[in-house]
MOPAC internal coordinates of N, CA, C and O (Angstrom, degrees):
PM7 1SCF
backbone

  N    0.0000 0     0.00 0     0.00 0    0    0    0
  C    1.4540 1     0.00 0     0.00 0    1    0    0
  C    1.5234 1   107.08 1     0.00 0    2    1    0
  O    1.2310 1   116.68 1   -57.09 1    3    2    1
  N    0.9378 1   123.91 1   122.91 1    3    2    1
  C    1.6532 1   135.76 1   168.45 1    5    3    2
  C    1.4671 1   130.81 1  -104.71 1    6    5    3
  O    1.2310 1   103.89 1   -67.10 1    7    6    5
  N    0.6471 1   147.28 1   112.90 1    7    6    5
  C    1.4047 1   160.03 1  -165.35 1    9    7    6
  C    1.4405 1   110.61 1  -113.89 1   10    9    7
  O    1.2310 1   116.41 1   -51.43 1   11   10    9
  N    1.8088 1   124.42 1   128.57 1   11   10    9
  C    1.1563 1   124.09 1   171.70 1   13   11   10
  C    1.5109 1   110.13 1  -127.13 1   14   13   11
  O    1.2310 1   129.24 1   -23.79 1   15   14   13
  N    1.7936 1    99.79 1   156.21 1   15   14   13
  C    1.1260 1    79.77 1  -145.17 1   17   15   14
  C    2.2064 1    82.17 1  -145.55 1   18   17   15
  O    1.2310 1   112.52 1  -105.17 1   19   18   17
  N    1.2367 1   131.72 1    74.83 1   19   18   17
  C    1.0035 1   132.71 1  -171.51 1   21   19   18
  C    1.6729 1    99.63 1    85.92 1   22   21   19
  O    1.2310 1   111.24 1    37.99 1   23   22   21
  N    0.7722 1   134.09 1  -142.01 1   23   22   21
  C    1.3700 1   139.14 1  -170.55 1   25   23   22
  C    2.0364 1   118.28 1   -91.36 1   26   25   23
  O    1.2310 1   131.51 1   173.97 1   27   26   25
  N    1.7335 1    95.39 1    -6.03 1   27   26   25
  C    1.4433 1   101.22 1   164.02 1   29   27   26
  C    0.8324 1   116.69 1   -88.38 1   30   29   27
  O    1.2310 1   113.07 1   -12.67 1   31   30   29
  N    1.8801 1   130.69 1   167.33 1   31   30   29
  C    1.1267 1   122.36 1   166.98 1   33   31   30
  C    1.7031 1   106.43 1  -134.35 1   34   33   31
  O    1.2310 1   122.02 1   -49.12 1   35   34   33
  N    0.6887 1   113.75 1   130.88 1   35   34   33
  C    1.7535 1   124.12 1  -177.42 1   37   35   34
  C    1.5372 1   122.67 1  -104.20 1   38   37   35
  O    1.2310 1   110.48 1   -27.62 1   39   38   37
  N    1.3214 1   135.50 1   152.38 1   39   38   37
  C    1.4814 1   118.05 1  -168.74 1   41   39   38
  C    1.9417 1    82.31 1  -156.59 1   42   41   39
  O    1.2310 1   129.83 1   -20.64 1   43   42   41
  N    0.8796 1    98.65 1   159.36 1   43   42   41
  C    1.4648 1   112.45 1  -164.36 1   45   43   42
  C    1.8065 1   102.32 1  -154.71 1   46   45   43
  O    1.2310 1   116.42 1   -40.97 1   47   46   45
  N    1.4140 1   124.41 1   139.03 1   47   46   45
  C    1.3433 1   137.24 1  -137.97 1   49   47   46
  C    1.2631 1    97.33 1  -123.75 1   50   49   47
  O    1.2310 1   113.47 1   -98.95 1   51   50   49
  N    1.2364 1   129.96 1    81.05 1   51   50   49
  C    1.7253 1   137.65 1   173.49 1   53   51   50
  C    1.5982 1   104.19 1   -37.07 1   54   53   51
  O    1.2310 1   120.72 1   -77.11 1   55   54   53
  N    1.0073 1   116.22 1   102.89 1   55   54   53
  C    2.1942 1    95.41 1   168.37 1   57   55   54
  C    1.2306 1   103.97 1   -95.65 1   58   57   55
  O    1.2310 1   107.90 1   133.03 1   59   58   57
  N    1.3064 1   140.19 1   -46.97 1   59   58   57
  C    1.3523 1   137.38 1  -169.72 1   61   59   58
  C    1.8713 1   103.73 1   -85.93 1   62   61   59
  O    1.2310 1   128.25 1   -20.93 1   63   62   61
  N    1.2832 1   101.71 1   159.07 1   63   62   61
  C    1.6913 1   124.54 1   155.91 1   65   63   62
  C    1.4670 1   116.18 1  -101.49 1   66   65   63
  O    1.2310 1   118.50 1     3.38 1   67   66   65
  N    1.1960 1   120.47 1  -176.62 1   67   66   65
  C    1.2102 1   145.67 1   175.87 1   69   67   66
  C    1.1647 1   115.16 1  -106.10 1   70   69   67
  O    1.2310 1   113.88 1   -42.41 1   71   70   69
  N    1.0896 1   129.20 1   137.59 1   71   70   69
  C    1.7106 1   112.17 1  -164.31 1   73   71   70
  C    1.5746 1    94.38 1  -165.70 1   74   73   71
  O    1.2310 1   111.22 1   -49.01 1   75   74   73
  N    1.0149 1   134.14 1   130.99 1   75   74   73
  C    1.5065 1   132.99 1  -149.14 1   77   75   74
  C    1.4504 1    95.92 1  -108.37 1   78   77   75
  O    1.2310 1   116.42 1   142.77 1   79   78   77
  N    1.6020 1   124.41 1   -37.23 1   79   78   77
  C    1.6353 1   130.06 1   161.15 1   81   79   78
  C    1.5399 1    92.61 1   -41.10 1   82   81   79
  O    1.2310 1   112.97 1   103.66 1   83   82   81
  N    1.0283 1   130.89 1   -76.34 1   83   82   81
  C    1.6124 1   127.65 1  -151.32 1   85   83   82
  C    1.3747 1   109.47 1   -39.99 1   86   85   83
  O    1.2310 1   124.83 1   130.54 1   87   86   85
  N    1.6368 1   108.33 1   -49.46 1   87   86   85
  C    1.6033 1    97.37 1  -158.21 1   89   87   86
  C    1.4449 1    90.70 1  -100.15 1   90   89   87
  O    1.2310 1   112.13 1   -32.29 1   91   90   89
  N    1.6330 1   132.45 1   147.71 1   91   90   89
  C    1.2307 1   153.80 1   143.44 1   93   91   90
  C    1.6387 1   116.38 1   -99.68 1   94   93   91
  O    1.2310 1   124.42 1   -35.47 1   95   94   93
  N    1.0160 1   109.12 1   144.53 1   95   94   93
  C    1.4424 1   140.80 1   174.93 1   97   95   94
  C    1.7639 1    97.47 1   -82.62 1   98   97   95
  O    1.2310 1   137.55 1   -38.50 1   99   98   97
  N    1.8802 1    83.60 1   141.50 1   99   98   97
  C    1.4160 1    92.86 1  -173.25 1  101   99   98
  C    1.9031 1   101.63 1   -88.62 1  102  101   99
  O    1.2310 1   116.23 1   -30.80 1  103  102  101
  N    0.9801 1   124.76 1   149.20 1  103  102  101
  C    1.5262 1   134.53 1   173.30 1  105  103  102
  C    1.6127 1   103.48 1   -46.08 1  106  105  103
  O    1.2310 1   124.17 1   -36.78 1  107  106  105
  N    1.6871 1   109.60 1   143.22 1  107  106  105
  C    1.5064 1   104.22 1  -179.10 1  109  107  106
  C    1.7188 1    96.46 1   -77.05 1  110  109  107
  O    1.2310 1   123.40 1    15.57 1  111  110  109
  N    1.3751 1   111.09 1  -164.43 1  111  110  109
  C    1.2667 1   115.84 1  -176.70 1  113  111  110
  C    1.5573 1   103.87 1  -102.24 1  114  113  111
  O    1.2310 1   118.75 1   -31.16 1  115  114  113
  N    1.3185 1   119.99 1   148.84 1  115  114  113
  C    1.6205 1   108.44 1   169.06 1  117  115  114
  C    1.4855 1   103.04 1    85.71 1  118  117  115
  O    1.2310 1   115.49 1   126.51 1  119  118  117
  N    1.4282 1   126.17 1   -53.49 1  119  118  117
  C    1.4070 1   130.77 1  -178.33 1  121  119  118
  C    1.3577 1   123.83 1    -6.67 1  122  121  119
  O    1.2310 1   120.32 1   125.19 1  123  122  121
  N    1.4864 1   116.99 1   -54.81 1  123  122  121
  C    1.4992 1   125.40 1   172.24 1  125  123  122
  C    1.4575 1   113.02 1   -89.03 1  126  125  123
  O    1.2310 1   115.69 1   168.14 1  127  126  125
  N    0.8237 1   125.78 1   -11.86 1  127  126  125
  C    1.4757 1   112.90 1   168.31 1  129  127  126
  C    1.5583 1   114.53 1   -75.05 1  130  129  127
  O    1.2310 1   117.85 1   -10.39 1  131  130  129
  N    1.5237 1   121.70 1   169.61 1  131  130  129
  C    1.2178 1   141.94 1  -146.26 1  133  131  130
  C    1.8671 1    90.87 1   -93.87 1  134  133  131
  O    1.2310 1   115.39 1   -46.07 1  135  134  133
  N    1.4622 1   126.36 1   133.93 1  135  134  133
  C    1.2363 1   122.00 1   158.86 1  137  135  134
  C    1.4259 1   110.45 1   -84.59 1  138  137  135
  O    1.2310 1   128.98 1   -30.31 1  139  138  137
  N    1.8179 1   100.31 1   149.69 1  139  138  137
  C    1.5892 1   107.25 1  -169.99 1  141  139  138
  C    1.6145 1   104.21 1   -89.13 1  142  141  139
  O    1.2310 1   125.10 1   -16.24 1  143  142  141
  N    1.5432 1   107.81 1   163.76 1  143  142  141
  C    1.4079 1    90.61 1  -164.94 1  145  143  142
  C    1.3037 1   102.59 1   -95.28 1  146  145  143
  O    1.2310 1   110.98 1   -52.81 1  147  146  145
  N    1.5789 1   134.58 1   127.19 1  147  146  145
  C    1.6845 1   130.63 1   162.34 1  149  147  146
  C    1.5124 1   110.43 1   -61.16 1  150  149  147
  O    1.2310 1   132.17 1   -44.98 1  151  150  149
  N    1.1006 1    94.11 1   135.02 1  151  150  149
  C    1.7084 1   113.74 1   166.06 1  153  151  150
  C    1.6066 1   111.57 1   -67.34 1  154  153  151
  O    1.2310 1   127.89 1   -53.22 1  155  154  153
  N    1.1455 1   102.41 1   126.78 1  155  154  153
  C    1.8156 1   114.97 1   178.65 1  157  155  154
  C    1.2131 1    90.36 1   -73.26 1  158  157  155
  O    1.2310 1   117.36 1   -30.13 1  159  158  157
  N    1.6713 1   122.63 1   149.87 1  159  158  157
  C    1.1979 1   115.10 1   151.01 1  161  159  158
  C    1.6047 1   116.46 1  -119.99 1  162  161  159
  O    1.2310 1   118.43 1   -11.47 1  163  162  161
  N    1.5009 1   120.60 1   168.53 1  163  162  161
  C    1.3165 1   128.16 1  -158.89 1  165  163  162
  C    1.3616 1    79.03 1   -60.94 1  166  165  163
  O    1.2310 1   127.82 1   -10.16 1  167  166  165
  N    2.1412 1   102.55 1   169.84 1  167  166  165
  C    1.2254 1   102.24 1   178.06 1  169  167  166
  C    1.6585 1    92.85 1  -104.48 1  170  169  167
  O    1.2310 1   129.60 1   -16.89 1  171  170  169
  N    1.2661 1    99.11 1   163.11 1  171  170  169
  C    1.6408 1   102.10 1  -165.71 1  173  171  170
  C    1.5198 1   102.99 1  -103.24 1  174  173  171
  O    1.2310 1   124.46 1   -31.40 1  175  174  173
  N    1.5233 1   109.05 1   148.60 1  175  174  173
  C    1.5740 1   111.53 1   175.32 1  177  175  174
  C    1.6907 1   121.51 1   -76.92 1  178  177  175
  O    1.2310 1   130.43 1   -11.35 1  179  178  177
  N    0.7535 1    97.49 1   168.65 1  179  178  177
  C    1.7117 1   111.42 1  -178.17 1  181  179  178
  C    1.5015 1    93.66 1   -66.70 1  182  181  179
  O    1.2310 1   117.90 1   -41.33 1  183  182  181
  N    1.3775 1   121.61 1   138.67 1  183  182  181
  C    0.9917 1   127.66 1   135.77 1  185  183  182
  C    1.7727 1   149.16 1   -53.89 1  186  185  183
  O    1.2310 1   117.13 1   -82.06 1  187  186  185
  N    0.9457 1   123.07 1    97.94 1  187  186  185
  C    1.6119 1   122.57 1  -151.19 1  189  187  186
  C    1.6433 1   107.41 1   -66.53 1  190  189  187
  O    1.2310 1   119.25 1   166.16 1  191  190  189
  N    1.3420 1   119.03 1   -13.84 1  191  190  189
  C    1.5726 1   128.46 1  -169.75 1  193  191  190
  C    1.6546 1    98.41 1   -92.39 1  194  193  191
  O    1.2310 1   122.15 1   150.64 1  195  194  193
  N    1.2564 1   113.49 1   -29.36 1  195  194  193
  C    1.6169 1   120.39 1  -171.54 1  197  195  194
  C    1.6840 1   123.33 1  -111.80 1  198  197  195
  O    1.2310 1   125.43 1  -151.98 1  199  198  197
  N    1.5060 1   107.18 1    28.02 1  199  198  197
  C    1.3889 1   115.01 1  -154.45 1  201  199  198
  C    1.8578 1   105.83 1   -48.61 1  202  201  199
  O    1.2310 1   127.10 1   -23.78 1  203  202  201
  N    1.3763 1   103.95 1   156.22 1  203  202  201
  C    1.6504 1   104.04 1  -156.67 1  205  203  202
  C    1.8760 1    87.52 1  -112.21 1  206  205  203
  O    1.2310 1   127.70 1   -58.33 1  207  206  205
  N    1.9187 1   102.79 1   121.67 1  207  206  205
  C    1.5081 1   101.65 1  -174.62 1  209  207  206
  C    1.6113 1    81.81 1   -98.50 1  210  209  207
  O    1.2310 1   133.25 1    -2.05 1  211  210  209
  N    1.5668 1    92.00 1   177.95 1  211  210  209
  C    1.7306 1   108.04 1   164.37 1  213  211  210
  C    1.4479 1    89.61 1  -104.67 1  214  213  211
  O    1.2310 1   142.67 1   -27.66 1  215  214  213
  N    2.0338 1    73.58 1   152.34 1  215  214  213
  C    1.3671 1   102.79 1  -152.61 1  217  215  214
  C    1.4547 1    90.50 1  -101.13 1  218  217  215
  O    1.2310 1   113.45 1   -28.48 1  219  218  217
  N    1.8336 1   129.99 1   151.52 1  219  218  217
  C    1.4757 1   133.67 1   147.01 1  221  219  218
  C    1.2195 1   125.95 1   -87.11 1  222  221  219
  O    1.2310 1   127.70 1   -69.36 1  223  222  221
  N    1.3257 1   102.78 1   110.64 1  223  222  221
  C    2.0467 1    90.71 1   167.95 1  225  223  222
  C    1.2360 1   120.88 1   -80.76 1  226  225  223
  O    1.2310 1   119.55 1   178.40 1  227  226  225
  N    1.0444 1   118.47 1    -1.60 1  227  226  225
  C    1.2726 1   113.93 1   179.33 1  229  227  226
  C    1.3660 1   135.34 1   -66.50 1  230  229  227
  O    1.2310 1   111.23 1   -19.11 1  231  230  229
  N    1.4434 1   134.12 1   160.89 1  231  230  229
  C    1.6717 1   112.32 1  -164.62 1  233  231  230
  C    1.2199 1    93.82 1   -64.27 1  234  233  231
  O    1.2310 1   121.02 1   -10.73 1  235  234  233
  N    1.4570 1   115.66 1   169.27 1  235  234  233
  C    1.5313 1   134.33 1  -146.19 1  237  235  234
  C    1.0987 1   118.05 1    36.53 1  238  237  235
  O    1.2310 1   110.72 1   169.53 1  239  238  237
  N    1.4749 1   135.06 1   -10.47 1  239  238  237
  C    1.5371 1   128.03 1  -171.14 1  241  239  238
  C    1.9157 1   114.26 1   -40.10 1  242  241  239
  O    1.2310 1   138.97 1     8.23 1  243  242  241
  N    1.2173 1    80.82 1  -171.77 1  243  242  241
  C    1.5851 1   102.47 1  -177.64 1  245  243  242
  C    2.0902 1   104.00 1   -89.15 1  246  245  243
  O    1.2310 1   122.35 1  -144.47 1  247  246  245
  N    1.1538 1   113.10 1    35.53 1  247  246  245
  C    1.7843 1   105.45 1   175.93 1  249  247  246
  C    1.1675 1    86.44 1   -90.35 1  250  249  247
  O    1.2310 1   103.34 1   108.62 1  251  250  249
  N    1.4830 1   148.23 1   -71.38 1  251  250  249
  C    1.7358 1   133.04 1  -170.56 1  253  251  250
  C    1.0192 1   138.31 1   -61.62 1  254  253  251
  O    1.2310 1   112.75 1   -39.68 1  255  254  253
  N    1.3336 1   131.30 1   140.32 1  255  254  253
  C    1.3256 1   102.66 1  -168.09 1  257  255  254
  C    1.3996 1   116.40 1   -90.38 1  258  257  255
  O    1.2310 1   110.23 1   -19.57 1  259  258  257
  N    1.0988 1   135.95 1   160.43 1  259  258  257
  C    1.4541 1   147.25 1  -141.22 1  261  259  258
  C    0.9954 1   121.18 1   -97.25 1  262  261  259
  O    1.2310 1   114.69 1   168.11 1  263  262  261
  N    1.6720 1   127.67 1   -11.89 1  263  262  261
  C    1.3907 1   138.16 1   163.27 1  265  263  262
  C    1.1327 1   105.62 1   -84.84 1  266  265  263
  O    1.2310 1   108.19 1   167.17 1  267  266  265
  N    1.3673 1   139.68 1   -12.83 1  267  266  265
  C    1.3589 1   124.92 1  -170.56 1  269  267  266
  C    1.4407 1   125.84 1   -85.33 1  270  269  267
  O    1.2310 1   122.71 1   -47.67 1  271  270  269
  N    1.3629 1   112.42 1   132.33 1  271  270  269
  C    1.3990 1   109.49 1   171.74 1  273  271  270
  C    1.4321 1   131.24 1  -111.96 1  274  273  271
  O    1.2310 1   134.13 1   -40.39 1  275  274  273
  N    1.1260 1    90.28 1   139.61 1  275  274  273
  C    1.6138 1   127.24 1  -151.61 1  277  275  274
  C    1.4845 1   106.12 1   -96.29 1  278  277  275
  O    1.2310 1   123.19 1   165.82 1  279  278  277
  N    1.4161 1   111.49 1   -14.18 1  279  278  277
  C    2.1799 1    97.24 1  -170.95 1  281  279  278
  C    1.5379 1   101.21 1   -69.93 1  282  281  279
  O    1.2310 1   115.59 1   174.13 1  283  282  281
  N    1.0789 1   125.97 1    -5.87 1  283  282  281
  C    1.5712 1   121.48 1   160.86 1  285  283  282
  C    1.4314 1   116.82 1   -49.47 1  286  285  283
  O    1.2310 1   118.87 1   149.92 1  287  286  285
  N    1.1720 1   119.77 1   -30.08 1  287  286  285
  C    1.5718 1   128.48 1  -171.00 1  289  287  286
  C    1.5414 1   111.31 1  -118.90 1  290  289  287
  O    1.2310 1   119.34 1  -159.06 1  291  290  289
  N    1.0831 1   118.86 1    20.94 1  291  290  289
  C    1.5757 1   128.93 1  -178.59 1  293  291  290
  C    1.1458 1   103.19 1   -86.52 1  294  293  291
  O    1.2310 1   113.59 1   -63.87 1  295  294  293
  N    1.4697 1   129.73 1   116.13 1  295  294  293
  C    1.6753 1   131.60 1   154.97 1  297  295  294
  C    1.5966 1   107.54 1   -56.66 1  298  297  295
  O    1.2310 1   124.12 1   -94.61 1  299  298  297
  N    1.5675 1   109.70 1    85.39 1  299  298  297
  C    1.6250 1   133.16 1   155.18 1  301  299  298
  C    1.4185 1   122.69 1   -23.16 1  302  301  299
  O    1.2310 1   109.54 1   -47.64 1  303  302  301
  N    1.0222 1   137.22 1   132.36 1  303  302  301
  C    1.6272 1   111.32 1   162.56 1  305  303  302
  C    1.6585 1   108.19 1   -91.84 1  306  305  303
  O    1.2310 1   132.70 1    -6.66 1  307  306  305
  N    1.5329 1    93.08 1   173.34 1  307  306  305
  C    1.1109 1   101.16 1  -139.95 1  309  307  306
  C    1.7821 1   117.69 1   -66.93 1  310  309  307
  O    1.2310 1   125.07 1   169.23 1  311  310  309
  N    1.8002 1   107.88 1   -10.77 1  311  310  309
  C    1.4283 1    94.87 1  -162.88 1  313  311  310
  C    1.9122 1    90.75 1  -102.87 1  314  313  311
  O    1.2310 1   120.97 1  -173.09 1  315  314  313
  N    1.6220 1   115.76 1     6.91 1  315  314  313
  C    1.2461 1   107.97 1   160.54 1  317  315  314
  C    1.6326 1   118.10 1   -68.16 1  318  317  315
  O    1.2310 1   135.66 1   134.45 1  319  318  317
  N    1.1709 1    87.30 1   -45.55 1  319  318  317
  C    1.9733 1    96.13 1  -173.95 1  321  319  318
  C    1.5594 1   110.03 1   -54.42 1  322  321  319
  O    1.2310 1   130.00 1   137.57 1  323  322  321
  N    2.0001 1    98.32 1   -42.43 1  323  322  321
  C    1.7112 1    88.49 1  -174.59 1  325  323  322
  C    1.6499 1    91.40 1   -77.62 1  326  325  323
  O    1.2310 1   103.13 1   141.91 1  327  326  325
  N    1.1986 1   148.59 1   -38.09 1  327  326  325
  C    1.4892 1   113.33 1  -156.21 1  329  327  326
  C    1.6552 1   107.83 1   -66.98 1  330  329  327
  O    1.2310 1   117.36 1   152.69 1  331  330  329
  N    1.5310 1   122.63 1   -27.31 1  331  330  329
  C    1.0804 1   127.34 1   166.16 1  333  331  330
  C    1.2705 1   126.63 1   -55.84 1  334  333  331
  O    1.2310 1   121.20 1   133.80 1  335  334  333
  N    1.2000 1   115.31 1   -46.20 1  335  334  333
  C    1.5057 1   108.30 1   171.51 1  337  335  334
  C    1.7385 1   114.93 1   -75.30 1  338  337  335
  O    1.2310 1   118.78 1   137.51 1  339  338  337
  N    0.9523 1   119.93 1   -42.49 1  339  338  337
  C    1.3888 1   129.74 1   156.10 1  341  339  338
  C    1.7091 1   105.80 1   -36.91 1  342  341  339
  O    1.2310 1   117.52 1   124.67 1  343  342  341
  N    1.2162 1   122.33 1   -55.33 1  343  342  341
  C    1.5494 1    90.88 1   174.70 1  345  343  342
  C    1.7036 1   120.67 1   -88.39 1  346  345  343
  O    1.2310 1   119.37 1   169.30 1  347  346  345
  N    1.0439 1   118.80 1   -10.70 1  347  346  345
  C    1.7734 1   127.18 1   150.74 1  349  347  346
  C    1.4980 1   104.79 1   -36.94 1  350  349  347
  O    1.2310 1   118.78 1   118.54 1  351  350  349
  N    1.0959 1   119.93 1   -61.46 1  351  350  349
  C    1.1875 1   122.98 1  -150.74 1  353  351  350
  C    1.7012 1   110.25 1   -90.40 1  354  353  351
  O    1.2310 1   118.02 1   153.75 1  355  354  353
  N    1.0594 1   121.37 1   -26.25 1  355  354  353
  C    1.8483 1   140.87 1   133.58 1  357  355  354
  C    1.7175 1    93.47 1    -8.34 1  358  357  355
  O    1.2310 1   133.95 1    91.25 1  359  358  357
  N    1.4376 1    90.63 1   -88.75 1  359  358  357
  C    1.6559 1   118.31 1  -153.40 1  361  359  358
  C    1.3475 1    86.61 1   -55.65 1  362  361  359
  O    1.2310 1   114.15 1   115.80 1  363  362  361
  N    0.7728 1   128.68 1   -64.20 1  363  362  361
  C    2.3457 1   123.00 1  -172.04 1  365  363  362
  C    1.6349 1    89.04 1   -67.72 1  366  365  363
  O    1.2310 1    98.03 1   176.06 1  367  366  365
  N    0.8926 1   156.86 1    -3.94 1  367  366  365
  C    1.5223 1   123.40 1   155.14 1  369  367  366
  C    1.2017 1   119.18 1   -98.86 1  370  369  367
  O    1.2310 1   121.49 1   -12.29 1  371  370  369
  N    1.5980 1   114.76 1   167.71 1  371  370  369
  C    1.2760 1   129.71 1   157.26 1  373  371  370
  C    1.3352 1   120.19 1  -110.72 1  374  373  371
  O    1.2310 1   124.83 1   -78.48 1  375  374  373
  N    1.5307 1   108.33 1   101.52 1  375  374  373
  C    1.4786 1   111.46 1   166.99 1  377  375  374
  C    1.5256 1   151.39 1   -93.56 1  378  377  375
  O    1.2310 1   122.54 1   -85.00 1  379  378  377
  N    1.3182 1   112.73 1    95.00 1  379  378  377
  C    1.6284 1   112.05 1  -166.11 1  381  379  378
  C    1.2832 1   117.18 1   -26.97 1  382  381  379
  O    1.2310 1   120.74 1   -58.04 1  383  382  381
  N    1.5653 1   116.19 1   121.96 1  383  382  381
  C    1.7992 1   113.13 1   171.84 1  385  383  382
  C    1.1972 1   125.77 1   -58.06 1  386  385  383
  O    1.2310 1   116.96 1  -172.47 1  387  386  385
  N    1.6378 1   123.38 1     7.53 1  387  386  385
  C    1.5366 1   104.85 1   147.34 1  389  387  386
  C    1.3774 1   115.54 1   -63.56 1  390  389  387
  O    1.2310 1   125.15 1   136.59 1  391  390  389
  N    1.3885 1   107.71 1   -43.41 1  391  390  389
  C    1.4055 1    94.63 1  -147.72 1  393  391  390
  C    1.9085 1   102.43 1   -89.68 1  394  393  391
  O    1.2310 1   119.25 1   148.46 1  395  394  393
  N    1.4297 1   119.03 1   -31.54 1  395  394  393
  C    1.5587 1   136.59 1   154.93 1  397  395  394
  C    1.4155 1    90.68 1   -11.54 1  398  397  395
  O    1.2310 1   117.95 1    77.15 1  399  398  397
  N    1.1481 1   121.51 1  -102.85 1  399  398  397
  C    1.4872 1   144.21 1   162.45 1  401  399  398
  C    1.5442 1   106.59 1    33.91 1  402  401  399
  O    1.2310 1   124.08 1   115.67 1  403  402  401
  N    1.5560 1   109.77 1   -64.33 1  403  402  401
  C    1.5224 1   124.62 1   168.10 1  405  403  402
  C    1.2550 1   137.44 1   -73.89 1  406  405  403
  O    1.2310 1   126.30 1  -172.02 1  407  406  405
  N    1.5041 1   105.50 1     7.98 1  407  406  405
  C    1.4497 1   115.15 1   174.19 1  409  407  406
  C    1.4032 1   132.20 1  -106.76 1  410  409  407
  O    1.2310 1   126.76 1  -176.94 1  411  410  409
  N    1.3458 1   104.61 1     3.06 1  411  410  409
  C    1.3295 1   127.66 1  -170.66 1  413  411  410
  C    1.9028 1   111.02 1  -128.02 1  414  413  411
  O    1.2310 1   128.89 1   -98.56 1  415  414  413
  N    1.6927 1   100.48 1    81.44 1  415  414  413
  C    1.8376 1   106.50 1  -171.37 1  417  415  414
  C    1.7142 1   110.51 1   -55.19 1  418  417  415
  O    1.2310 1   134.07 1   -40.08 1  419  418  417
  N    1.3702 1    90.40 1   139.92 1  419  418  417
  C    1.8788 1    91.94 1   163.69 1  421  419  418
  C    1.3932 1   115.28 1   -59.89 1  422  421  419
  O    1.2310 1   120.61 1   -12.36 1  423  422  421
  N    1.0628 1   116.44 1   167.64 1  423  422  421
  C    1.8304 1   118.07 1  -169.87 1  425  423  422
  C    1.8166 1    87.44 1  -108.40 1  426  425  423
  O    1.2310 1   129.84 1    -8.49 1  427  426  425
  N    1.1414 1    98.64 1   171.51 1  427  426  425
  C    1.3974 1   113.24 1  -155.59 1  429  427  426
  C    2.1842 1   110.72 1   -98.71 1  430  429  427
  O    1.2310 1   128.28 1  -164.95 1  431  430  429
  N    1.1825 1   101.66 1    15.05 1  431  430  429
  C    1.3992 1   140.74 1   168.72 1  433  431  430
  C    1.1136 1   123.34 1  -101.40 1  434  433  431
  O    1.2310 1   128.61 1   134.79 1  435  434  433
  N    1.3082 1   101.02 1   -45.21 1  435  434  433
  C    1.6030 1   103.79 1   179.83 1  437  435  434
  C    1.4944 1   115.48 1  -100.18 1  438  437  435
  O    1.2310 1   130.13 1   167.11 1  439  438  437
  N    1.7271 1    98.07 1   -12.89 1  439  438  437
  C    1.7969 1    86.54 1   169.48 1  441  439  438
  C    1.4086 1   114.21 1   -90.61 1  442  441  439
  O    1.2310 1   117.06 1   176.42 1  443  442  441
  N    1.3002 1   123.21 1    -3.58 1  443  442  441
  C    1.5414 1   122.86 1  -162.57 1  445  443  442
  C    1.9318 1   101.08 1   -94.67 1  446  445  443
  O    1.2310 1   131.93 1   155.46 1  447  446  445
  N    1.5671 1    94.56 1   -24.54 1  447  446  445
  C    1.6272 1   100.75 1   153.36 1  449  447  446
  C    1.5276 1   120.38 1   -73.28 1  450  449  447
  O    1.2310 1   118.47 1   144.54 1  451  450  449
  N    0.8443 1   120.53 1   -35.46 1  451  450  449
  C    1.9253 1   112.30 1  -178.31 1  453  451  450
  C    1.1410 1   115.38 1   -71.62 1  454  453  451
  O    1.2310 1   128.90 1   151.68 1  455  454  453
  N    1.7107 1   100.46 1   -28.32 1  455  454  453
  C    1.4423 1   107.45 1  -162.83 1  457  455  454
  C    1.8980 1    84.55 1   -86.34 1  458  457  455
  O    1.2310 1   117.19 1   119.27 1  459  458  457
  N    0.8381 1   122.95 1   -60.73 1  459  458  457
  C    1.8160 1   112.34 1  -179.06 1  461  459  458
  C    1.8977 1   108.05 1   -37.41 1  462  461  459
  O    1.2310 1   129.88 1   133.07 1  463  462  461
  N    1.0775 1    98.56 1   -46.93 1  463  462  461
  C    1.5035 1   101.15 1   179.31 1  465  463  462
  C    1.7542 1   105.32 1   -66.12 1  466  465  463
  O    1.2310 1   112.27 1   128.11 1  467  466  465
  N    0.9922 1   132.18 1   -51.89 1  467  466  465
  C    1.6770 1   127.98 1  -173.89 1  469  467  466
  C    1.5106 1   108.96 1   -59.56 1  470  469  467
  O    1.2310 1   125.54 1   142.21 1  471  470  469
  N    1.8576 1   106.96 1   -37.79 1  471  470  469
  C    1.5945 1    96.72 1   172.24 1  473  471  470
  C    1.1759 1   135.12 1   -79.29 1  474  473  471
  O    1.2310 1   122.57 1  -169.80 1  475  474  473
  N    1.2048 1   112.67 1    10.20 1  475  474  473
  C    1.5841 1   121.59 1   168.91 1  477  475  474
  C    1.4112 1   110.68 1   -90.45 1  478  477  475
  O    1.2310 1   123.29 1   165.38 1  479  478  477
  N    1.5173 1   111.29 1   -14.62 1  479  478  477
  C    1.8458 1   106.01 1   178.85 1  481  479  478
  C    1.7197 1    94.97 1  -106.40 1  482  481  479
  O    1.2310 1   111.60 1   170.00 1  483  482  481
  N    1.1604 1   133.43 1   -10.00 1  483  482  481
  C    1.3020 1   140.99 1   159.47 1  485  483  482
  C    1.8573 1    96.03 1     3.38 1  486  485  483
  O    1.2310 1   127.82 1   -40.74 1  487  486  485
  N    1.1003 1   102.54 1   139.26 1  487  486  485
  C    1.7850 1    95.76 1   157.85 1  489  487  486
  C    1.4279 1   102.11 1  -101.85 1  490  489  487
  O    1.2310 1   121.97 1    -7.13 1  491  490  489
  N    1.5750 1   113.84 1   172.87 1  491  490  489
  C    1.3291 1   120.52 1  -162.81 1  493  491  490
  C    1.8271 1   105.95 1  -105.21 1  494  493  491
  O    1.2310 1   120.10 1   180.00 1  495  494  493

């Protein structure tokens, strides 16, 4: 057998074979002794409180269970996630009432009143 190995070459001199007579396996343990006999037991009835349906694997099947909710794990789009995180991030701050002030629009009733009221001081 020779083996190379970069620009050396090496050879190495097998003396023995493999020979499957030679080597034996040691005996398992217990092997010859007598097995004990297990007791069968009755077969048991169905339970009437737990009746057993067939199951679907198929997509949508019956593997989950059916009360559970799942919109926790829904890929959101994207301007749900920001209004959500946007109000997370509300609640962890503190915002000075100057600037508060501007985050909350007039309704469109109440500006069409200010605005009637400002045009009466209108300059000419």
């Amino acid at each position: 057998c020779s083996l190379i190995f970069g620009h050396k070459t090496y050879t190495a001199v097998v003396t023995s074979t493999f020979s499957p007579s030679v080597f034996t396996m040691a005996p398992k343990k217990g092997s010859k002794t007598a097995k004990k006999a297990v007791p069968t037991k009755a077969p048991t009835k169905a339970d009437p409180l737990f009746p057993s349906r067939p199951r679907s694997f198929n997509v949508g099947g019956a593997i989950r269970p059916a009360g559970r909710d799942l919109s926790r794990f829904v890929r959101w789009p994207k301007y749900v996630r920001i209004q959500r995180q946007r109000a997370v991030l509300y609640q962890r701050l503190k915002v000075p009432p100057s600037i508060n002030q501007f985050t909350k629009a007039i309704g469109k009733n109440e500006a069409a009143s200010v605005f009637n009221l400002l045009n009466k001081y209108r300059p000419e």
